[in-house]
Structure formats: structure tokens, C-alpha cells
C-alpha positions as CSV (number, residue, x, y, z in Angstrom):
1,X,22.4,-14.3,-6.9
2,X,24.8,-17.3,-8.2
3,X,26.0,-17.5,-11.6
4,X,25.7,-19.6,-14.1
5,X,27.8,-21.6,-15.9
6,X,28.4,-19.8,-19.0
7,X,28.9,-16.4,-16.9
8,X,31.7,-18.3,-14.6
9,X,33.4,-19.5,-17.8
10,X,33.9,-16.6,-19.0
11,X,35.5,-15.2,-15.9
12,X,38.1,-17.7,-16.3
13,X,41.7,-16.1,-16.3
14,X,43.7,-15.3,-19.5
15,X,47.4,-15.8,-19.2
16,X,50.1,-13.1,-20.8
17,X,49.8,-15.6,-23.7
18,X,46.4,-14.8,-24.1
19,X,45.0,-18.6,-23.4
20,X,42.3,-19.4,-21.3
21,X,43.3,-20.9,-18.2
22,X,40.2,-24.0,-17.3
23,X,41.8,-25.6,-14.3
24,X,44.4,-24.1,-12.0
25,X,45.9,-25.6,-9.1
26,X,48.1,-23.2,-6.4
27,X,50.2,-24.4,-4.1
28,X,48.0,-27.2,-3.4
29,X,49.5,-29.9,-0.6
30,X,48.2,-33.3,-0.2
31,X,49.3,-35.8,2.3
32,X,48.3,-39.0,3.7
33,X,49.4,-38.7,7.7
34,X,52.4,-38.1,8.0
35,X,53.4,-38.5,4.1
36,X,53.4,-35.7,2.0
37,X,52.3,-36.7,-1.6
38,X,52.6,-33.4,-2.8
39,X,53.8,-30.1,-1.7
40,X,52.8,-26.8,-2.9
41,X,52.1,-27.8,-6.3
42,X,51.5,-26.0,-9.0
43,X,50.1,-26.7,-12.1
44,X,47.6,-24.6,-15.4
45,X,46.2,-26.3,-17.8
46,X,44.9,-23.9,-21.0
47,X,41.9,-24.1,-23.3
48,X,41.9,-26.1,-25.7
49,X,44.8,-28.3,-25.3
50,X,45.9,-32.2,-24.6
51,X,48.2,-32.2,-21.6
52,X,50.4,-35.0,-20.8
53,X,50.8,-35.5,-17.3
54,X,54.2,-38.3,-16.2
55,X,56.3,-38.7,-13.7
56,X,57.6,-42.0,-11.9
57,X,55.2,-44.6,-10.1
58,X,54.3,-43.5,-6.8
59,X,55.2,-39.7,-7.6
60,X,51.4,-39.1,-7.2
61,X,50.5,-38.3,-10.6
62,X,46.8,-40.1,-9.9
63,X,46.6,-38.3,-6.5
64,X,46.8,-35.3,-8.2
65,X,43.8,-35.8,-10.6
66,X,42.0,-37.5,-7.6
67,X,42.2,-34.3,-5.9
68,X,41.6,-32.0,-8.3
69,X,38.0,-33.7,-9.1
70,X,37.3,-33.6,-5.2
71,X,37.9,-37.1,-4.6
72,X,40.8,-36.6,-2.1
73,X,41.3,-33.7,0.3
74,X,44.0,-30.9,0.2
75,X,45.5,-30.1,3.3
76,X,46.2,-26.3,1.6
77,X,46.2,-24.4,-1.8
78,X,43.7,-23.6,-4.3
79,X,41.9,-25.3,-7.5
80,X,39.8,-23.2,-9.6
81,X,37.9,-25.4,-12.8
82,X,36.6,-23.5,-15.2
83,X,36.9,-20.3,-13.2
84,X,35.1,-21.8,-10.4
85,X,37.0,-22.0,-7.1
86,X,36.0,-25.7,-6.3
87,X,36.6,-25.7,-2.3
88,X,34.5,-22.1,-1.9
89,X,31.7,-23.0,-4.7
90,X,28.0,-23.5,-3.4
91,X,26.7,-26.6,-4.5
92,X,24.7,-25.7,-7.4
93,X,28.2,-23.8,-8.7
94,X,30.0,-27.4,-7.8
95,X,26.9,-29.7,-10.0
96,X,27.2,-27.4,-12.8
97,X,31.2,-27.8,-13.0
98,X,30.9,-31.6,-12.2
99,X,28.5,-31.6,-15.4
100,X,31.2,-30.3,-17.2
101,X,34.1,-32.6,-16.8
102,X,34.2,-36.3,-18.2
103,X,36.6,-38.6,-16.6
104,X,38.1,-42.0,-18.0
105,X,39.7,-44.1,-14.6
106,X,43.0,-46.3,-15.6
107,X,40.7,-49.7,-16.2
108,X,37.6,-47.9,-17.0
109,X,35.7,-48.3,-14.2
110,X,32.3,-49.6,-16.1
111,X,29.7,-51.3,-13.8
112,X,29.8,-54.9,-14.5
113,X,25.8,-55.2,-14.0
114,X,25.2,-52.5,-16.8
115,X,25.0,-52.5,-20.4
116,X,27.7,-50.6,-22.2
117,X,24.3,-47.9,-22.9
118,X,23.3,-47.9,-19.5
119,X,26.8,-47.1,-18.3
120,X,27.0,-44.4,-20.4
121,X,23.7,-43.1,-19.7
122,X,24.2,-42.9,-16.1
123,X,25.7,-39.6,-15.9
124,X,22.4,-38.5,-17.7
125,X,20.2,-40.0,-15.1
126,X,22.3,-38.1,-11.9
127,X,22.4,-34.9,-13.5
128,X,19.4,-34.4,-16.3
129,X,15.7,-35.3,-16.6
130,X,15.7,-36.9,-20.4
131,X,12.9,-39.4,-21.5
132,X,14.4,-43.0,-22.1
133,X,14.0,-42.7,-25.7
134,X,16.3,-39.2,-26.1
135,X,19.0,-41.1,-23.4
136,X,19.0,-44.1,-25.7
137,X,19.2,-41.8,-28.4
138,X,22.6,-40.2,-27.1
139,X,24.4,-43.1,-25.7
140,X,24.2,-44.7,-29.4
141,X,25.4,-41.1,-30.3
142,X,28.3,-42.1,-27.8
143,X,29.0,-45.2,-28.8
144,X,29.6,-44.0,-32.3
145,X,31.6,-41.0,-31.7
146,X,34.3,-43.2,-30.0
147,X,34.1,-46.0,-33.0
148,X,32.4,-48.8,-31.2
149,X,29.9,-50.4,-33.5
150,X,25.9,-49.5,-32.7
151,X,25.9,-53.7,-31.0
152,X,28.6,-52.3,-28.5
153,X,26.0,-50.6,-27.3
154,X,24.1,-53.6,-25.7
155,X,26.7,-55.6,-24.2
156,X,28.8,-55.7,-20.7
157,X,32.1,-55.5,-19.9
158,X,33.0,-58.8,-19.7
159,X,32.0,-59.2,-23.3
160,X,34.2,-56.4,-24.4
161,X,37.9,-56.5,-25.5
162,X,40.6,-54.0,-23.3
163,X,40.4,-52.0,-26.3
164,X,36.5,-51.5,-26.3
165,X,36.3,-50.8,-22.4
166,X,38.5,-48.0,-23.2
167,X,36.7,-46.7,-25.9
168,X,33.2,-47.5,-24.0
169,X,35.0,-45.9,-20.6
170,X,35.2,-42.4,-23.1
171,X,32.1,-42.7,-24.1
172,X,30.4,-42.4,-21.2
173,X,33.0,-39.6,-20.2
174,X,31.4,-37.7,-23.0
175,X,28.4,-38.2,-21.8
176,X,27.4,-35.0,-20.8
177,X,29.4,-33.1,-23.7
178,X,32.2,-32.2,-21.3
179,X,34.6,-29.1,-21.6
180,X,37.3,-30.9,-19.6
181,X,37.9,-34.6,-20.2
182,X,40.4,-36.5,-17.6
183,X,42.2,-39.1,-19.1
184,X,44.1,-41.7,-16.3
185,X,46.6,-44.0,-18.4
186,X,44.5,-44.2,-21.3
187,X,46.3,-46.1,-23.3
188,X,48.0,-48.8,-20.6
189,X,46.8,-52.1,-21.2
190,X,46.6,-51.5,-25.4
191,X,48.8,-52.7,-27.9
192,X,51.1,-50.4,-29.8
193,X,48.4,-50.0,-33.2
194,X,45.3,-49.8,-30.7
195,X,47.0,-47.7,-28.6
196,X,48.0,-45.3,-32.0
197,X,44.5,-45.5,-32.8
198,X,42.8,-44.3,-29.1
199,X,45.7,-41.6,-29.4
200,X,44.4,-40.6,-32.7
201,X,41.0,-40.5,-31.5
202,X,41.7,-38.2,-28.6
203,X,43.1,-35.7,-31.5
204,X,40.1,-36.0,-33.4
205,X,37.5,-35.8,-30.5
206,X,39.9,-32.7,-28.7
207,X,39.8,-31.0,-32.9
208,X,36.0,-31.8,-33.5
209,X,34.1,-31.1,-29.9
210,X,36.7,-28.3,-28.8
211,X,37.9,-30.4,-25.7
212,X,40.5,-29.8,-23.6
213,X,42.0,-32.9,-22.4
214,X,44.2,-34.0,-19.0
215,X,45.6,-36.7,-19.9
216,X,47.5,-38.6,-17.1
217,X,50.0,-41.3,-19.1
218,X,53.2,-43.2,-19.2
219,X,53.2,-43.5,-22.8
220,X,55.8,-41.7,-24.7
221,X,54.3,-42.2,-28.1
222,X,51.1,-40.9,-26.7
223,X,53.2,-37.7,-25.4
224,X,55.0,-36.9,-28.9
225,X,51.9,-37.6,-31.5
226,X,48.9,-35.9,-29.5
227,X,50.2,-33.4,-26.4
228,X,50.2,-30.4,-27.0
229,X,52.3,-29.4,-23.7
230,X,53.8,-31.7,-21.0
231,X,53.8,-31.7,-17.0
232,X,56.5,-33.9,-15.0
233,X,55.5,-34.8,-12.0
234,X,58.4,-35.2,-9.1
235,X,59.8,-34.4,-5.7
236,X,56.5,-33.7,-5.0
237,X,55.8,-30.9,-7.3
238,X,55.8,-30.1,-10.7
239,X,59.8,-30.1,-12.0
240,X,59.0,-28.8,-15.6
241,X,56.4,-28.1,-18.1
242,X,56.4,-26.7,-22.1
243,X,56.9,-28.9,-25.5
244,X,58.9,-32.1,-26.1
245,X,62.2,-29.9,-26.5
246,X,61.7,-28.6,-23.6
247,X,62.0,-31.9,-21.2
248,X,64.7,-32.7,-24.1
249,X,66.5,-29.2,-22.7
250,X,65.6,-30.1,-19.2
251,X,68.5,-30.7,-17.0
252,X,67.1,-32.8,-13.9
253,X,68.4,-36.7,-14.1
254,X,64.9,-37.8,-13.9
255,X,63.5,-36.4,-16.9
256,X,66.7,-36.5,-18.9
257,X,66.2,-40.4,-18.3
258,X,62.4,-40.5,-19.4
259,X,63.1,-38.2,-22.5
260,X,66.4,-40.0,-23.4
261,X,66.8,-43.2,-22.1
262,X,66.7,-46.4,-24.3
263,X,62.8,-46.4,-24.1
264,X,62.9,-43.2,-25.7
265,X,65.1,-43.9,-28.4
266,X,62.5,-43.5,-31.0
267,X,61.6,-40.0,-29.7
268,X,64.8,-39.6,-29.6
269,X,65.8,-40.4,-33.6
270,X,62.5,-38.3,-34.6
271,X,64.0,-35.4,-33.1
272,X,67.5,-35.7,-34.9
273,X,65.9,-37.4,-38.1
274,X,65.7,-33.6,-39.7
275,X,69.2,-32.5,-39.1
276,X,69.9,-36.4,-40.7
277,X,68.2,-36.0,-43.4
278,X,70.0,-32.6,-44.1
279,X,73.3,-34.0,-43.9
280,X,72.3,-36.4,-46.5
281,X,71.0,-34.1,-48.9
């Protein structure tokens, strides 16, 4: 007999730390012909937390997430969600997973020909059987969680600032009250105070609905305010993961560039404004 969700769940491993590992990815190997993308990659990503996921352009960062949510193949390795070994699952296993991940795509993805509500109530209409009225209902709930005004609610994309497709593109990823929410370059696209405030929303959304969030980015303001831990992505695998100190501690010329080059110069001067402000005192 197949189990359901909330048995899987709770099958999910528990690292020395004691955090719950949702999504797991071993030794997984993705290529395009002859191209490797990437090569025996590994990569956890615990309960409860905002992961930042970088790396250069081209490094496959978005390959990565494609792959995990079964939207590219794997030539070889293994990627368990929520305790669920994807590849093996039955199908029913698979829907019941898929219900439980939200994904927002780099430009948001919205369909042109649908209201901001009707986008958001389309994951609804694939995977429940609501009454119009309760679907309505919750996609105003939506709209209002992610601090688009109830009028959002009735208008397309095109009538939308970058800032509200974002914010509509979340919505519907919350749709289905998700457990793990994929986020590809949030943030790109936003100036610096909307992109503060979609970062600060993530926090507040990952504190209030107990998310865990994946949060593909290039943004290094996004990295030091909201994630919690952070993945670099190169040479086809992952080269180090942990806290802001450390990639700061990291030795590979890559990462010593992201972390510390000019760009970063206002990480950078956070990190040393403490020992600053002792010598002042």
C-alpha cells in the first residue's frame, strides 16, 4: 500500500545536526550530448531554511533546479524531495510531492491570457476539486499575502509593474500552501528598495508559513540579509557551502572574487564594521 504524504515526510533523513533534510541530490550528472553541465553533484538543503544558490553564468545553476523539479533528465545520481525518491516514486507519490513545491521562474512565467487570480488559481484547478467561489476565495488570500492590493487580483501581466509579476509570480507559487518554494533570480530585474522589500518578504513568508525556500540568485544583498546558508555552484559541482564567513574563508579564486571583489565591497565593510567600531571605542 503507498503512503501518504504526511507518512513520507516524516521518513525524511535527519542529519548529525539534527535538521531535517527536504531535498537531497547525490551524485546527480546532467549533460547535454556530449557537454557535461554537471558532474556528480551534490547538494542538501534542510527544513526550514532560505538557501542561496550562485555561481557564474553558464555554471548551470538553473539546470540544476530544472532537474531537480523533473524538468530535465539526469544521466545518473539520486534526488529524494521530501523523503520521496523522485525517479522511483509511483505517480500518485510524484502528484502529492509536486503539490508540495511552489516555484517562481526568473521572469515569472504568468500566462499572458489570464488574470493575475486565474494564474494563481491554476495550480488549484490541476491538482484539487474547489468550487469557484472557495478558489476565488484563496487567490485573493494570495494576492494579499504577497502585498499586492485586492485590484491586482483582476488584472494581466501586461498591466503589472516587474515588481508586481514578481510578487503575483509568488503568489501563485503559494498556491497550494507549499513546503518547498523555488525561487530562480527573484530579485533580477528589481531595483535596489523593491528588491530589499521582495527579500524581506521572503523572510517573513519563510518565518510565518514555516517554508523552506531554494532560492537560485545573483544578488549579494539578497545572500547576506535573508540566507540562511549558501551553495556555490562551479566546475560542475558544488565547491562550497555554510554561512557568509564561510565563502569569506573559502580559498577557491572564484568565490574569493564573488565574496570580495569590488561588487561586494559593502558585504565586505559589514563584516569588518564590528571590529571598526571597537577600535573606535
Amino acid at each position: 500500500m503507498e503512503k501518504g504524504l504526511e507518512a513520507v515526510m516524516q521518513e525524511g533523513e535527519v542529519n548529525a545536526d539534527g535538521r531535517q533534510v527536504v531535498l537531497s541530490v547525490r551524485d546527480v550528472t546532467v549533460g547535454f550530448g556530449s557537454q557535461l553541465v554537471l558532474d556528480h553533484l551534490n547538494l542538501d538543503v534542510y527544513r526550514g531554511e532560505i538557501l542561496g544558490f550562485v555561481g557564474a553564468s553558464g555554471t548551470g545553476k538553473s539546470v540544476l533546479m530544472r532537474t531537480v523539479l523533473g524538468l530535465l533528465p539526469h544521466r545518473s545520481g539520486t534526488i529524494e524531495i521530501l523523503g520521496v525518491d523522485y525517479d522511483n516514486a509511483s505517480e500518485e507519490e510524484r502528484m502529492l510531492v509536486d503539490m508540495r513545491l511552489g516555484v517562481l521562474f526568473q521572469h515569472g512565467a504568468l500566462f499572458s491570457a489570464l488574470t493575475v487570480k486565474e494564474n494563481i488559481q491554476l495550480p488549484m484547478r490541476e491538482y484539487l476539486d474547489l468550487p469557484q467561489s472557495l478558489m476565488d476565495e484563496l487567490a485573493y488570500l494570495k494576492v494579499e499575502m504577497v502585498g499586492l492590493s485586492p485590484d491586482a487580483a483582476d488584472k494581466y501581466p501586461s498591466e503589472l509593474s516587474g515588481g508586481m509579476i514578481k510578487r503575483a509570480a509568488l503568489a501563485r507559487a503559494l498556491a497550494l500552501d507549499p513546503d518547498l518554494v523555488f525561487l530562480d533570480e527573484p530579485t533580477s530585474g528589481l531595483d535596489p528598495i523593491g528588491a530589499a522589500d521582495f527579500d524581506a518578504l521572503i523572510a517573513k513568508l519563510r518565518d510565518t508559513l514555516g517554508l523552506t525556500v531554494y532560492m537560485v540568485t545573483h544578488d549579494l544583498d539578497s545572500l547576506f540579509s535573508v540566507c540562511d546558508r549558501i551553495a556555490v555552484l562551479g566546475q560542475k559541482r558544488v565547491l562550497v557551502e555554510g554561512t557568509l564567513e564561510d565563502m569569506f574563508a573559502c580559498d577557491d579564486p572564484w568565490v574569493q572574487s564573488y565574496f570580495r571583489g569590488k561588487r561586494a565591497r559593502s558585504v565586505v565593510a559589514h563584516e569588518k564594521q564590528p571590529t571598526a567600531e571597537v577600535e573606535k571605542t
